[in-house]
C-alpha positions as CSV (number, residue, x, y, z in Angstrom):
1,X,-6.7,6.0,4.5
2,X,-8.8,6.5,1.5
3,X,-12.2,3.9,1.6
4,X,-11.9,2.6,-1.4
5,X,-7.9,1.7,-0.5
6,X,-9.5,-0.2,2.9
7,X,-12.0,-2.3,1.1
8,X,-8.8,-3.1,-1.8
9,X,-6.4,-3.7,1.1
10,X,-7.9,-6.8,2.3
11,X,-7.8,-8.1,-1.3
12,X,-4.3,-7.4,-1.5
13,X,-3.0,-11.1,-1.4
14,X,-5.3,-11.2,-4.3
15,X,-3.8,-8.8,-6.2
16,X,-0.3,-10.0,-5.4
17,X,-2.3,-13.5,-7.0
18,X,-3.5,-11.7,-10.0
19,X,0.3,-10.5,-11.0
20,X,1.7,-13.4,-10.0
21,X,-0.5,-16.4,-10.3
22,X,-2.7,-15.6,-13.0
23,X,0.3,-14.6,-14.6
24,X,2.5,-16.6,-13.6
25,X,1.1,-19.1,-11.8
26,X,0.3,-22.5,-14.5
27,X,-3.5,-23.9,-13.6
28,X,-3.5,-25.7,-16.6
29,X,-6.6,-27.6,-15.2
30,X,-9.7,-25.7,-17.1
31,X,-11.7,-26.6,-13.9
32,X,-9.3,-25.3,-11.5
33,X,-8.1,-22.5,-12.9
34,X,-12.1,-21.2,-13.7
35,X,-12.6,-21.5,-10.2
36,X,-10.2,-19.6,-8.5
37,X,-10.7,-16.8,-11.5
38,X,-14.8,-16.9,-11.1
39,X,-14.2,-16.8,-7.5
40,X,-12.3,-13.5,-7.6
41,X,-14.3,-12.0,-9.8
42,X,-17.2,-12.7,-7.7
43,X,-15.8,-11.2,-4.8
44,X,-14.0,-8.3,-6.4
45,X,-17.8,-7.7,-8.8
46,X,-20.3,-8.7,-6.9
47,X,-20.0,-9.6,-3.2
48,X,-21.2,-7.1,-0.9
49,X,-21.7,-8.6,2.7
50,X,-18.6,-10.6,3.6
51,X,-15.9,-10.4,6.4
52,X,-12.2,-11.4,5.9
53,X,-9.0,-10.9,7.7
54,X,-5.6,-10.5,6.0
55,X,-2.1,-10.5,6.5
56,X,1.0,-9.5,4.1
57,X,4.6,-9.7,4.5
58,X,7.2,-8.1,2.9
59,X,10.8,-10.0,3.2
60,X,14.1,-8.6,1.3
61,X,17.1,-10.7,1.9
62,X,15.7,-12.3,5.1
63,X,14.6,-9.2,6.7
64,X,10.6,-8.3,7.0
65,X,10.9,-4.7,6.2
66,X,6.7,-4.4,6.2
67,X,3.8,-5.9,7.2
68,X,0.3,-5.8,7.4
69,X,-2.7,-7.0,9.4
70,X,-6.2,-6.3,8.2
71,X,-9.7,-7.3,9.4
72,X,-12.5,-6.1,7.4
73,X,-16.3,-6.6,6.9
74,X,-18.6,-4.9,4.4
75,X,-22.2,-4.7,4.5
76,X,-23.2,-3.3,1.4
77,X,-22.3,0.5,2.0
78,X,-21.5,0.2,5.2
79,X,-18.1,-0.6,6.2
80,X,-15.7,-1.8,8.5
81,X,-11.3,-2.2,9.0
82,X,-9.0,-2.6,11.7
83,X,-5.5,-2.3,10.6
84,X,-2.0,-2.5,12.2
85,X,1.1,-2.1,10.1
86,X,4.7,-2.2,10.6
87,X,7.1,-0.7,8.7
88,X,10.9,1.3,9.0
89,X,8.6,4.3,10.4
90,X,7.3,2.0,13.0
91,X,4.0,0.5,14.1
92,X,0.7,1.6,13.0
93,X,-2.7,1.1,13.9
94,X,-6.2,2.5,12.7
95,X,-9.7,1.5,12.8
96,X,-12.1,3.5,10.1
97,X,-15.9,2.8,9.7
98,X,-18.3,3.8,7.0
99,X,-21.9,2.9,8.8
100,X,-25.5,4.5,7.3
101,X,-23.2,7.7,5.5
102,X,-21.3,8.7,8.1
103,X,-17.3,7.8,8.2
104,X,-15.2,7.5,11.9
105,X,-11.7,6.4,11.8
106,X,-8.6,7.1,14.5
107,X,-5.3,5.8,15.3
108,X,-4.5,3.9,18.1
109,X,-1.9,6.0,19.3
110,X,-3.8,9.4,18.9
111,X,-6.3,11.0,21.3
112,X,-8.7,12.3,18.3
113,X,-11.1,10.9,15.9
114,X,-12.2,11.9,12.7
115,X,-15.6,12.0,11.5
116,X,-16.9,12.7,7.9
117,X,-20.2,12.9,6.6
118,X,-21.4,10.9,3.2
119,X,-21.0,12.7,1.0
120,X,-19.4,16.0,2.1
121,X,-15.7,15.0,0.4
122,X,-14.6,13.5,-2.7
123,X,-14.8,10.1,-1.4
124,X,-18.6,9.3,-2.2
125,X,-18.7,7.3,-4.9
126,X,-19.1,3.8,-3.0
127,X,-20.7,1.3,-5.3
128,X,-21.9,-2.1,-3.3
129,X,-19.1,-4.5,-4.3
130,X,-15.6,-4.5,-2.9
131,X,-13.6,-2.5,-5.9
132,X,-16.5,0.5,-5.7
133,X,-17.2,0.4,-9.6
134,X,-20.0,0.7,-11.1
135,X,-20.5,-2.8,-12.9
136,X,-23.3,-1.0,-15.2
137,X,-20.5,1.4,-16.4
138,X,-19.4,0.1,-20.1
139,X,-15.5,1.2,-19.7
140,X,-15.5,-0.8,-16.4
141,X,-17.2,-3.8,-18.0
142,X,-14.3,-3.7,-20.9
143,X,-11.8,-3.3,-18.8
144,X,-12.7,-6.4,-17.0
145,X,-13.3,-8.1,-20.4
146,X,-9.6,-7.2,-21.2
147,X,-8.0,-8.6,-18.1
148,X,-9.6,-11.8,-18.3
149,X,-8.6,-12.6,-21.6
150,X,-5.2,-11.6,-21.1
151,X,-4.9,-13.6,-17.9
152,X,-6.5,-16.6,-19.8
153,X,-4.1,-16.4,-22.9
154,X,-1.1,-16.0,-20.4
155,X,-2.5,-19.1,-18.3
156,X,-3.1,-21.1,-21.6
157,X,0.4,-20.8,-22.2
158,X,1.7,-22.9,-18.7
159,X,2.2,-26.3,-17.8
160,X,-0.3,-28.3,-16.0
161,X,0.5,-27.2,-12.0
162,X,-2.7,-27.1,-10.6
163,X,-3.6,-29.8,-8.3
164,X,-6.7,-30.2,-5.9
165,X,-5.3,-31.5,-2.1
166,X,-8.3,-32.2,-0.9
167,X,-12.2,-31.5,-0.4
168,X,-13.8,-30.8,3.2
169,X,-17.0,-29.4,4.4
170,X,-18.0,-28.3,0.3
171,X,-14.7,-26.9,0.1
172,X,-11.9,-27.7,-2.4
173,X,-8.5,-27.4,-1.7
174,X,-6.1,-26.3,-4.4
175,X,-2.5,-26.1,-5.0
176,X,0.0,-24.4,-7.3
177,X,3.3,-24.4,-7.6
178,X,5.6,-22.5,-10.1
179,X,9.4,-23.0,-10.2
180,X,11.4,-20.5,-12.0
181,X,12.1,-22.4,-15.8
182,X,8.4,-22.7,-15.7
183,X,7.8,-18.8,-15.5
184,X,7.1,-17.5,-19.2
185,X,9.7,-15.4,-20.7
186,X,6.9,-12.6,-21.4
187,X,6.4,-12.5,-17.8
188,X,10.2,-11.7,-16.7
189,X,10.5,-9.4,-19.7
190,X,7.3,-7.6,-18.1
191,X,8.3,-7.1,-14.7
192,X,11.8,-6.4,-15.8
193,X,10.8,-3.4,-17.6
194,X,8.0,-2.7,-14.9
195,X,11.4,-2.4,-12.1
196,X,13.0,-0.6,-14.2
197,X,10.6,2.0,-14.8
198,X,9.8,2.2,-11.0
199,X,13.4,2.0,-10.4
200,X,14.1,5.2,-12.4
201,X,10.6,7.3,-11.0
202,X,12.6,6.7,-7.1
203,X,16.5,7.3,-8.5
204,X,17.0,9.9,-6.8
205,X,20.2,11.0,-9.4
206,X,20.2,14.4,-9.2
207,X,18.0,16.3,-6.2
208,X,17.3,17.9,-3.0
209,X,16.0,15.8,-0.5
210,X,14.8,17.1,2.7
211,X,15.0,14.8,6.3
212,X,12.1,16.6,7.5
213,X,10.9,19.4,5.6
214,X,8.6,21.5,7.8
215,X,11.2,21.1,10.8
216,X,13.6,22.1,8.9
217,X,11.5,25.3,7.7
218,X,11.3,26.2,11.5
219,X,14.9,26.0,12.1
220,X,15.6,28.4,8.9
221,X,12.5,30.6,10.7
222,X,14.3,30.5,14.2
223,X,17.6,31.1,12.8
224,X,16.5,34.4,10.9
225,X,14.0,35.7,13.3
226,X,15.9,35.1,16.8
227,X,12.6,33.6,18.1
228,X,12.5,30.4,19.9
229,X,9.0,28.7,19.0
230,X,7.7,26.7,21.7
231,X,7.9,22.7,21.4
232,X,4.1,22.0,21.3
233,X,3.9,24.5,18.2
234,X,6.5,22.5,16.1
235,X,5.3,19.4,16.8
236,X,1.9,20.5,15.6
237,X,3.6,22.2,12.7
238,X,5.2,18.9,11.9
239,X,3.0,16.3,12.7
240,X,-0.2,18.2,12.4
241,X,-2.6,19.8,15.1
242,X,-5.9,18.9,16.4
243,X,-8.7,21.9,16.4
244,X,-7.2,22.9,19.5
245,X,-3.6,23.6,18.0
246,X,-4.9,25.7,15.5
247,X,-7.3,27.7,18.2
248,X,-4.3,28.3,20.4
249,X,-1.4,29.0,17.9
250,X,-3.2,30.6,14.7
251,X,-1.6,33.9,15.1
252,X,1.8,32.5,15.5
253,X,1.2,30.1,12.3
254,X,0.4,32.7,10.1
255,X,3.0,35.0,11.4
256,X,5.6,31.9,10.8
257,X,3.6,31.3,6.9
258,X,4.0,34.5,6.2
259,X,7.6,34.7,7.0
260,X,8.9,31.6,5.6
261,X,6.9,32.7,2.2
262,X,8.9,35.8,1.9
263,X,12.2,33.6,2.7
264,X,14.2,31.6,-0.5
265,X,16.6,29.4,2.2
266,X,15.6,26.4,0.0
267,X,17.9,27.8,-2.9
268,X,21.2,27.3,-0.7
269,X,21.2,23.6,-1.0
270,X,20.1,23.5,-4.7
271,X,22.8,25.7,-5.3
272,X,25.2,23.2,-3.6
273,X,23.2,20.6,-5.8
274,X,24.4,22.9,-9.4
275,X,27.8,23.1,-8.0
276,X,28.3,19.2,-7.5
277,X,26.5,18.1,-10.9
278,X,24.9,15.5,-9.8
279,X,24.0,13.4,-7.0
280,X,21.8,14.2,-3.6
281,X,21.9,17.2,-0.9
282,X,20.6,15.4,2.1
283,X,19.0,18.0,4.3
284,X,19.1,17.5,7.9
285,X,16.6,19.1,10.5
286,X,19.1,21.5,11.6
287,X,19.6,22.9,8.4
288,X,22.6,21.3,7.6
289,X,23.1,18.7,5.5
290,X,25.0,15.4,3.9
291,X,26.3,14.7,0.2
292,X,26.5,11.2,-1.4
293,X,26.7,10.5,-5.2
294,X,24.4,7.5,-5.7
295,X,20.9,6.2,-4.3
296,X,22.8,3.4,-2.9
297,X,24.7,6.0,-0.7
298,X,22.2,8.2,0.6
299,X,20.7,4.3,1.6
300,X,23.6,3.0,3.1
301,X,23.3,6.2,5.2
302,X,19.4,6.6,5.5
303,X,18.3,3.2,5.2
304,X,14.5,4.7,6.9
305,X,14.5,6.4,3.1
306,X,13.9,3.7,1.4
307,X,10.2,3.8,3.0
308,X,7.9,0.9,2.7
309,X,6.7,0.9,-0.9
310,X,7.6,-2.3,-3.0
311,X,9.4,0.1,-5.7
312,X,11.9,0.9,-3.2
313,X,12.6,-2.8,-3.4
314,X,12.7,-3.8,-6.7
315,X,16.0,-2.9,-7.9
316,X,16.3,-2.2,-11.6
317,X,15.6,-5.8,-12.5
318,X,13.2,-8.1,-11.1
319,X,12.3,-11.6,-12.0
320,X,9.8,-14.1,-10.7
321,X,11.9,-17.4,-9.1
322,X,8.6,-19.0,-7.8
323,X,5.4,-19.3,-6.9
324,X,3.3,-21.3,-4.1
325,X,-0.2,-20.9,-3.8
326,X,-3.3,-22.9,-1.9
327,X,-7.0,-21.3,-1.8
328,X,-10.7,-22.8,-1.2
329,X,-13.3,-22.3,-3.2
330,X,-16.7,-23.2,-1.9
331,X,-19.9,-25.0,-3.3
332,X,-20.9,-22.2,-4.0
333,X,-17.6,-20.8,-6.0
334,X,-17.1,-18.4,-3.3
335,X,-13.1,-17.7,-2.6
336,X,-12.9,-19.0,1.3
337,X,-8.9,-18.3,2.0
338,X,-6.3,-17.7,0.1
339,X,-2.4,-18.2,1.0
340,X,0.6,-17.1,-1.0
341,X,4.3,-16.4,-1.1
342,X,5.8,-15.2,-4.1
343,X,10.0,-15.1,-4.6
344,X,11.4,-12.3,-7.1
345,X,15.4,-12.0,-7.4
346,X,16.0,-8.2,-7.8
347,X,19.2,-6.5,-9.1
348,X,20.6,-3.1,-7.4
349,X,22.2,-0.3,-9.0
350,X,26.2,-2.0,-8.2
351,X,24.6,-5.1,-10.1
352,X,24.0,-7.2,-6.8
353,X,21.4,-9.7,-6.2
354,X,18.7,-9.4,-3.6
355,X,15.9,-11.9,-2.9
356,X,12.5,-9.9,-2.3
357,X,9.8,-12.4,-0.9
358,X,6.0,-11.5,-0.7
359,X,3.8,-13.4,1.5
360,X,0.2,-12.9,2.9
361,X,-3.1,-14.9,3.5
362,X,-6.7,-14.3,3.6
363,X,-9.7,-16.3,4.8
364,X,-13.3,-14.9,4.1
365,X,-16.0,-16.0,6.3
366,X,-19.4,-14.5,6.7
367,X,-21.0,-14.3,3.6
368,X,-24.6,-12.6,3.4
369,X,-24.6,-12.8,7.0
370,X,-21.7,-10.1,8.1
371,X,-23.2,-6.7,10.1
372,X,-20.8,-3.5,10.9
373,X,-21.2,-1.8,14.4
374,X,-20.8,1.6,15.4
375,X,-17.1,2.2,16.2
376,X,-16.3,2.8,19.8
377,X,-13.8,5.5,20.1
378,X,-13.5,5.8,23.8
379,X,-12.8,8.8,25.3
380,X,-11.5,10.7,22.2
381,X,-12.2,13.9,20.7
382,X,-14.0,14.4,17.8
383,X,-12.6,16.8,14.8
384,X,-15.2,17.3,11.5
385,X,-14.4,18.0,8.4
């Protein structure tokens, strides 16, 4: 996973906050209000040594359909995650380190690990605060300028909600909470239109949609050629191949590349796509494949194609139904945790209601004090880029 996408990940209860509590959320108190906003800011801006573990939930109509566990640590540049997800795919974890320029990461469940230099890919910009911009850079600076007034003039518009629960240890307790009549009608309108645009980019109305491409590619190769490729090579061709993959099938890749290149089997099913009108061609591994007229259909079918993503959720309407929200803020305005769970009723296709729930929490500890070790990668082998 891309850097900068660790270091935001952690944040991501935040930014759930940002859409839905700074925009929806009422702190009518100045004070409170100021706090939690000058508190993000400073984290997002201009903390660079910090450690903070995470967790986000995704719920739609009762049913976690993703999740989310980070721990993370920055020291300036150098950098530190440990993530496990869970999604319709399965479960997932990764660790990935960026420590004095040089970048390791791996997944649990492979028996390689990657290792980049500083500087040797794309990924090098890494500015020493948690978003990676450059705060000196004057688009940045407006950008941020145009947030926070918009977030203020949203916020100036809600009821009084915010309320402190308590102080301990130099840290203040807050408390929000939003029902739906309290949610401005700006808001709704915006997220409405913001489902419905995702909603149309996924609508798969009128395509080709393959299962599995690349397997499907090798059963087209087999079927035309005779030849019977060995397991090991598909998987590799499928799921990608280590160094030694490549070293031991090359020739047979390029022979299989340079077959498939000369082939057109994909036209077939778009064909069969012209001839129906509309609708989606469901490829299947084994080349053959399924019809169904809507989204809705292929999903009642393929439910593991709605993939993890929020836009597969949203419907084509979404509105906010409420809000809860507690977070400390230190002595020294410094965000200490964070907890959230935010309730959107979403409307399908067939005009049916869903309940979509997003939930996650954060606490931050170690500030100014937080170090990144070397990551231990056991016995794994190591591929370069």
């Amino acid at each position: 996973m891309n850097t900068k996408r660790k270091r935001l990940l952690i944040c991501l209860v935040a930014g759930v906050l940002i859409l839905a509590v700074s925009a929806t959320a009422a702190f009518g108190s100045v004070n409170g209000y100021t706090k939690y906003k000058e508190a993000l800011k400073s984290l997002a801006l201009e903390t660079d040594n910090f450690t903070a573990s995470g967790t986000l939930q995704v719920r739609y109509d009762d049913k976690e359909v993703a999740s989310v566990q980070e721990n993370f640590a920055m020291d300036g540049q150098n950098i530190a995650s440990h993530s496990r997800t869970k999604d319709e795919t399965g479960r997932h974890e990764s660790y990935d380190t960026l420590l004095d320029g040089v970048r390791t990461s791996f997944n649990v469940d492979e028996s390689t690990y990657y290792q980049v230099k500083y500087g040797t890919t794309g990924d090098t910009t890494l500015a020493s605060n948690l978003l990676g911009v450059d705060t000196d850079d004057e688009m940045t600076n407006r950008l941020v300028n145009f947030a926070e007034i918009a977030a203020d003039t949203v916020v100036g518009e809600l009821k009084n909600n915010f309320v402190q629960v308590g102080s301990e240890n130099g840290v203040d307790h807050y408390q929000v909470e939003i029902a739906q009549n309290q949610v401005p009608s700006l808001i709704n309108a915006g997220l409405s239109l913001a489902a419905y645009t995702m909603n149309q980019a996924n609508y798969y109305a009128n395509t080709v949609l393959f299962a599995d491409y690349s397997a499907t590619a090798l059963y087209q190769y087999e079927t035309t050629t005779g030849q019977t490729l060995p397991e090991e090579f598909k998987d590799g061709y499928c799921n990608g191949g280590d160094d030694a993959w490549y070293e031991t099938y090359s020739d047979l890749l390029d022979q299989v590349s340079e077959v498939l290149s000369q082939q057109t089997w994909e036209e077939q099913y778009y064909d069969i796509l012209e001839n129906k009108g509309t609708g989606i061609v469901y490829v299947l591994t084994d080349g053959s494949y399924d019809y169904y007229p809507a989204y809705q259909d292929l999903l009642a079918a393929h439910p593991e194609e709605r993939g993890d993503s929020l836009e597969s959720y949203v419907g084509q309407d979404l509105s906010l139904e409420k809000v809860l929200c507690t977070f400390g803020v230190d002595d020294q305005g410094r965000l200490t945790d964070n907890q959230v769970e935010v309730t959107f009723t979403t409307t399908d296709e067939a005009g049916g209601h869903h309940t979509l729930v997003l939930s996650g929490e954060v606490t931050l500890t170690g500030y100014g004090t937080t170090t990144i070790q070397p990551l231990d990668v056991g016995g794994r082998t190591l591929i370069t880029y």
